[in-house]
C-alpha distance (Angstrom), angle and dihedral (degrees) to the residues before:
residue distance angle dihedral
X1 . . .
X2 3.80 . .
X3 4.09 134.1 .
X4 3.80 119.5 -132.0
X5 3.54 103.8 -120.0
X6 4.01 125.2 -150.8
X7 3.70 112.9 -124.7
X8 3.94 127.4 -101.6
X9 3.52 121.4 -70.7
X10 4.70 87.0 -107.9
X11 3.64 84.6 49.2
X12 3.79 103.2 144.8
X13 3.93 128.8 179.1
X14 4.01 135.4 176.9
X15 4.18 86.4 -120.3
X16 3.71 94.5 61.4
X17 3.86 86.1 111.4
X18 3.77 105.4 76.2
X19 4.02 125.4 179.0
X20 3.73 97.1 -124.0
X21 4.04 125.3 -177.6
X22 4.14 80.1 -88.9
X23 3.20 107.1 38.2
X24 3.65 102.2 -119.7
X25 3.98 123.6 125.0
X26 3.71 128.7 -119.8
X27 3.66 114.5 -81.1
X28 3.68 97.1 -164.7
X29 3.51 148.8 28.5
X30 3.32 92.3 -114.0
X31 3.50 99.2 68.3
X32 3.26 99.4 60.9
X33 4.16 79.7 71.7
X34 4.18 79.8 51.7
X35 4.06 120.6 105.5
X36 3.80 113.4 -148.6
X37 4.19 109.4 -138.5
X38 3.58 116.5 -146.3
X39 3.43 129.3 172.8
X40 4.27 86.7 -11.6
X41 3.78 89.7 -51.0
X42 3.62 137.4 106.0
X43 4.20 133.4 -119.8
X44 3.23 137.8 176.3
X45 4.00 118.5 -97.3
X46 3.98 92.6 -155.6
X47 3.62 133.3 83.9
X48 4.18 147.2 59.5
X49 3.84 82.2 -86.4
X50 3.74 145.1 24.6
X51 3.73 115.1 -95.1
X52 3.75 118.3 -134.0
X53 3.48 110.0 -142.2
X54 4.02 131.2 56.3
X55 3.61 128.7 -93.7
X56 4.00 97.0 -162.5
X57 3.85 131.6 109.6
X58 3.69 92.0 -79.9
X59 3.78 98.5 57.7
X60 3.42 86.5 44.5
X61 3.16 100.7 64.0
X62 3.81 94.6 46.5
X63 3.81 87.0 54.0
X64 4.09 91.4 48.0
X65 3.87 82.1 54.7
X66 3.66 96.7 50.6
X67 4.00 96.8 41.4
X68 3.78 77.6 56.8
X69 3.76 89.0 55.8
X70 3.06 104.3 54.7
X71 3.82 105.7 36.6
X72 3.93 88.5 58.1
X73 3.53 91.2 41.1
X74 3.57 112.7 38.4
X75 4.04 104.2 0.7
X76 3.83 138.4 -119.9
X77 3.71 95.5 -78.2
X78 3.43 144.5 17.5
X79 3.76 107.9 -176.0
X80 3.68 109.8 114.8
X81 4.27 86.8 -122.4
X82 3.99 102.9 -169.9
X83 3.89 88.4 -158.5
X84 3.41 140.5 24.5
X85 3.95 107.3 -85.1
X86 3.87 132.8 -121.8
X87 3.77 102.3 -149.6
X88 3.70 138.6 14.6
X89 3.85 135.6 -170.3
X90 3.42 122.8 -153.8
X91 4.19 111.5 -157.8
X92 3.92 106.8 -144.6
X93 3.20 108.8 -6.3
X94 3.46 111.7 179.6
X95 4.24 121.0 -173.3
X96 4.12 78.8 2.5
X97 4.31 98.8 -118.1
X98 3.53 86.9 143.8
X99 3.25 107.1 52.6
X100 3.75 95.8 36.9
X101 3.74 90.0 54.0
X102 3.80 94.8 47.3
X103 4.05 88.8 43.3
X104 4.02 83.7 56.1
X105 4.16 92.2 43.5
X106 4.07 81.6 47.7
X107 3.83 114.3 37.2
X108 3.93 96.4 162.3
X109 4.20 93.1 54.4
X110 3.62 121.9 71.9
X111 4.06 116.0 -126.3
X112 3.49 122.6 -157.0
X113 3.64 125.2 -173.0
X114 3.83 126.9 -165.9
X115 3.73 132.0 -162.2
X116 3.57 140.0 155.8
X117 4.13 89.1 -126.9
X118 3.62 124.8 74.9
X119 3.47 97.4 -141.0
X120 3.96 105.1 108.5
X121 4.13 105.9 125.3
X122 3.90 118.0 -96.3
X123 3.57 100.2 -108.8
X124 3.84 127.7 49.2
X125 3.66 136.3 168.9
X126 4.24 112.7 -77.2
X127 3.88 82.6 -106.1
X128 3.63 100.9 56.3
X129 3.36 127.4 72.1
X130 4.43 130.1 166.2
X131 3.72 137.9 -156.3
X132 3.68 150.1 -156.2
X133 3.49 103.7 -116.1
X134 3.60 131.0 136.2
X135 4.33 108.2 -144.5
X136 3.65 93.2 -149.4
X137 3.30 93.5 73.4
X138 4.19 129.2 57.4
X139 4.11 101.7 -62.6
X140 3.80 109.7 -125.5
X141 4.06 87.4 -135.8
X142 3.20 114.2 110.4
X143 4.32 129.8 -116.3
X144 3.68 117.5 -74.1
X145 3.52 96.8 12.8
X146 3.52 123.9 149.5
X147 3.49 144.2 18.7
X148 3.94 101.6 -124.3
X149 3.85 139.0 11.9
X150 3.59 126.1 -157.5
X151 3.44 128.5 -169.0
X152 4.02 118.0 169.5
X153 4.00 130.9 -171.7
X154 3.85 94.6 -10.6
X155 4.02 88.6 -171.9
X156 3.73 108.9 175.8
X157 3.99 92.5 -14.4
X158 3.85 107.7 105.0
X159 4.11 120.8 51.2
X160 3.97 88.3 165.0
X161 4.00 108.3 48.7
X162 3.91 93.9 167.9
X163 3.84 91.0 51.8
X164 4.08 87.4 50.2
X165 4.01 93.2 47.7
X166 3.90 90.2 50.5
X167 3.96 92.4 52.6
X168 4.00 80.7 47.4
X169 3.54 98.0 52.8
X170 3.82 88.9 37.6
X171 3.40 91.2 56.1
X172 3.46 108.0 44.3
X173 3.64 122.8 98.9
X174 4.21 104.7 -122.2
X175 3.13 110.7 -82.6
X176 3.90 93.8 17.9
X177 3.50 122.2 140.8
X178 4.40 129.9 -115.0
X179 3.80 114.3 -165.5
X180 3.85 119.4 179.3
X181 3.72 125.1 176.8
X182 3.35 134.1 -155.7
X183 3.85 158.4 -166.1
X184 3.80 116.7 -154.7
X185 3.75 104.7 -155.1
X186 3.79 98.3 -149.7
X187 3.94 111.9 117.7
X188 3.63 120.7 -113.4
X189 3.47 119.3 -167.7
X190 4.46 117.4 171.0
X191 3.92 97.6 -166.4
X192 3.59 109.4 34.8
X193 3.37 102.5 -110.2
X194 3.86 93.4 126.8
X195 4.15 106.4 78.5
X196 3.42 118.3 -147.5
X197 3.62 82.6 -122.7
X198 3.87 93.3 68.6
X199 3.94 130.0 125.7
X200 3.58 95.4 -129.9
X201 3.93 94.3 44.6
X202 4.28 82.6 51.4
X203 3.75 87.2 48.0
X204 3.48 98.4 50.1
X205 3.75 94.8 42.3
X206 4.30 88.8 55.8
X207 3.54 94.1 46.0
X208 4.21 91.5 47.2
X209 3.83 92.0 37.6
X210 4.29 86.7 45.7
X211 3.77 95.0 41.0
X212 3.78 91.9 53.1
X213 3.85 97.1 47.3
X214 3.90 88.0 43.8
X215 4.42 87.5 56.3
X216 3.83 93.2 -109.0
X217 3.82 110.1 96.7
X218 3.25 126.8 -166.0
X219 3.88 101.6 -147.5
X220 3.94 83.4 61.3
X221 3.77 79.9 128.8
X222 3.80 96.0 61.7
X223 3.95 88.1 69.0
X224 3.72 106.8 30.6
X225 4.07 86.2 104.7
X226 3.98 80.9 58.2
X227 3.71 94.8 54.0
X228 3.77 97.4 37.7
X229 3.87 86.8 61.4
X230 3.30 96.0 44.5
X231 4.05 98.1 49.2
X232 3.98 77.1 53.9
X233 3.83 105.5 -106.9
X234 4.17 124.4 151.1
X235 3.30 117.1 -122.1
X236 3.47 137.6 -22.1
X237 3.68 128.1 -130.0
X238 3.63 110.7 -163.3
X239 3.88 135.9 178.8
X240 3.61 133.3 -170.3
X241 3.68 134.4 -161.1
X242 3.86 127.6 -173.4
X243 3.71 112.3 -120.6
X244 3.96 117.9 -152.9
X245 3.62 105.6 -141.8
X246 4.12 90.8 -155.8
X247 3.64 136.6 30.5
X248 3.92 93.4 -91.8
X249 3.60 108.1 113.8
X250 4.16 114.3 92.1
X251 4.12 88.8 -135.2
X252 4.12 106.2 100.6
X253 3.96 88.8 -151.0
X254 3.89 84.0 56.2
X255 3.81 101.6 32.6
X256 3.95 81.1 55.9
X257 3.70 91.3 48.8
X258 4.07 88.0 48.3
X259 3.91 87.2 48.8
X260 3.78 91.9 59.3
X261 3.47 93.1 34.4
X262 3.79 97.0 58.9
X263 3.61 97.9 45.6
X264 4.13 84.2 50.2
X265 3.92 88.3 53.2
X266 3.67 97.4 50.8
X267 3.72 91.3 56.2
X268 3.35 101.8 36.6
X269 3.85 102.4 47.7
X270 3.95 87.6 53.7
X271 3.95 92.5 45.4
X272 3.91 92.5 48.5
X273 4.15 89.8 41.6
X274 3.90 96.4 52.4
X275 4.07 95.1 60.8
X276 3.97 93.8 20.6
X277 3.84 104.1 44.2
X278 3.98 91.5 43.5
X279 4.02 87.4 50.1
X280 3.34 99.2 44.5
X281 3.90 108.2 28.8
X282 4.10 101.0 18.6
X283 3.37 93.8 -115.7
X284 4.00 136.3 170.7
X285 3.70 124.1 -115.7
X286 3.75 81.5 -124.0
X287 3.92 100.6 51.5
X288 4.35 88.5 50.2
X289 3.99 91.6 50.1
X290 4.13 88.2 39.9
X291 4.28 81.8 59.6
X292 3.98 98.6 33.9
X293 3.80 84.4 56.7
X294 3.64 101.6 60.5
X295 3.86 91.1 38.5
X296 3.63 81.2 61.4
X297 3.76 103.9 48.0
X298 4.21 75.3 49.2
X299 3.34 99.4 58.4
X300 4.00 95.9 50.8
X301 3.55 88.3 70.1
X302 4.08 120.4 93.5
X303 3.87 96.2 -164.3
X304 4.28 87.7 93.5
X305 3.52 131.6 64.7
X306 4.47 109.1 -151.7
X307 3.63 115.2 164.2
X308 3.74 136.9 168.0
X309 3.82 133.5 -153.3
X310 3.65 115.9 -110.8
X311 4.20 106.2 -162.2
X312 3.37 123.5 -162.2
X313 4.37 115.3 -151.4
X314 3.42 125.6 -167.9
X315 3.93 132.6 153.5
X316 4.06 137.2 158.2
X317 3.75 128.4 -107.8
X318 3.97 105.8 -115.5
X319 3.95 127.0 -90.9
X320 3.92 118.9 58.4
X321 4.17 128.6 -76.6
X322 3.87 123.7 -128.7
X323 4.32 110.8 -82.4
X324 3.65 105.4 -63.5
X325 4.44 105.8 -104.4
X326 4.05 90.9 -116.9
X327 4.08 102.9 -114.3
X328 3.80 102.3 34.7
X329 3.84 98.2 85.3
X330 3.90 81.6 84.8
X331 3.89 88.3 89.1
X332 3.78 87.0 77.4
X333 3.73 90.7 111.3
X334 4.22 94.0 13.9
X335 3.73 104.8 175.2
X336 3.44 102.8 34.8
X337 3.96 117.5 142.3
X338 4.13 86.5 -153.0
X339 4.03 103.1 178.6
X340 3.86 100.1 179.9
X341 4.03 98.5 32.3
X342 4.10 85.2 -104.2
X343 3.81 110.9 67.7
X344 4.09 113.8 -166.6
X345 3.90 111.6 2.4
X346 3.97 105.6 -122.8
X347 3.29 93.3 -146.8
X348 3.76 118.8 110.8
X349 4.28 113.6 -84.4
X350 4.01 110.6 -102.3
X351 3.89 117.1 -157.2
């Protein structure tokens, strides 16, 4: 196992200047390895641009939970690798689950995972390894690089997409593989049991409406296709899966993923809304927990059926790979703790 180690005292890096709650700029290296508290949580001081969401023990947590999710659920990859890769880049990675678990599921490829947070734990496996880097700006790694890049739920990370998808291509070894996931926060609801008039359809609509003004949409996913063409990618294989944002649907696989998922909302609405809502809107602290409680008390109730749709991206840097090793296109879903040989039905959840 490894230490993270803080950089040299002449450490010098384009994000130095950081939007801060006063608009000053760092004055020190040592402040990039500096939390800003507001309203009793924690940000990042690093970075071209503020970052929306916490960094402190309570967002960890949710995000433990989530990486949880999704690894049982879904799995640590879904690029159809054809042999077992050299390097990987992981795109914000935050208290690093991902990329220790994919270091572990790897142990011959080197993982790297970048954030503008210091928050990654101590020790790591001998493989793994993370950064303070902020992706909006030029990457320090160098052309041709790795073998995959994974970037999951990038909520309120990336104002310039096209700049991001160049580093990717850039980056990526021909014939490498870039696979982003993503929740589109939009409310679906099949039977009309979601009003117009509801708390988490207001919510939602704030946080979009806020997210957009503030340069960090939240239907980013809705054009990714766009951007992937125009960063000069081939083709695009894309699925989609219907997330139930309560424990409504009659399916235990999907109840289970409603369970999670409403316990993931009710933190993360109120995280985003603190920093977002006071940004955008001038709110109080007291005004966005006076809201995020009665979208709470909402969501306990079974009687309506909100979902989102939770897209998986992933596509291949030009020019052809070596002969696949026959066997090792397995990985496509490595890390997947798949109990009945089927994991989440894709089909859409039925009440």
């Amino acid at each position: 196992m490894q230490a993270i180690s803080e950089p040299p005292p002449d450490f010098v890096d384009e994000a130095i200047e950081v939007h801060s709650r006063t608009a000053s700029t760092v004055s020190s290296t040592s402040d990039i390895f500096q939390l800003v508290e507001e309203n009793g949580r924690q940000y990042p001081n690093y970075g071209i641009h503020w970052y929306g969401l916490p960094v402190d023990h309570g967002e960890q947590e949710r995000m433990a939970r989530q990486h949880e999710h999704y690894r049982v659920s879904e799995g640590l990859l879904h690029v159809p690798i054809a042999y077992p890769p050299q390097r990987i880049l992981d795109l914000g990675t935050g208290f690093g689950e991902w990329a220790i678990d994919v270091a572990d599921c790897f142990p011959s490829a080197i993982v790297t995972g970048i954030d503008i947070a210091p928050v990654q734990p101590s020790l790591v496996p001998p493989n793994c390894n993370f950064e303070i880097q902020d992706m909006e700006c030029f990457w320090d790694q160098a052309d041709d690089t790795f073998d995959i890049i994974h970037l999951r739920e990038p909520i309120l990370m990336i104002r310039d997409w096209p700049h991001l998808f160049d580093q990717v291509k850039r980056c990526l070894k021909p014939g490498g593989w870039f696979e982003i996931s993503c929740t589109h926060l939009a409310v679906q609801c099949d039977d009309g049991s979601v009003l117009d008039t509801s708390f988490l359809r207001y919510v939602v609509e704030r946080l979009r409406d806020a997210s957009t003004n503030l340069g960090m949409s939240l239907d980013c996913p809705l054009h990714f296709a766009q951007y992937f063409h125009d960063a000069g990618f081939g083709a695009v294989q894309t699925s989609t899966l219907p997330l139930p944002v309560t424990a409504w649907p009659t399916d235990p696989q999907l109840r289970a993923v409603g369970e999670v998922e409403h316990k993931n909302l009710a933190s993360l609405s109120w995280s985003i809304g603190l920093r977002l809502f006071r940004e955008a809107y001038g709110w109080p602290p007291h005004k966005t927990d006076a809201v995020m409680r009665l979208l709470r008390a909402e969501l306990c109730a079974l009687d309506y059926h909100p979902y989102y749709n939770r897209s998986v991206f992933f596509l291949r840097a030009l020019i052809s790979m070596p002969p696949a090793k026959r066997g090792f296109a397995d990985t496509l879903c490595v890390g997947r703790n798949d109990r009945d040989g089927e994991g989440l039905s894709r089909k859409r959840p039925q009440g």
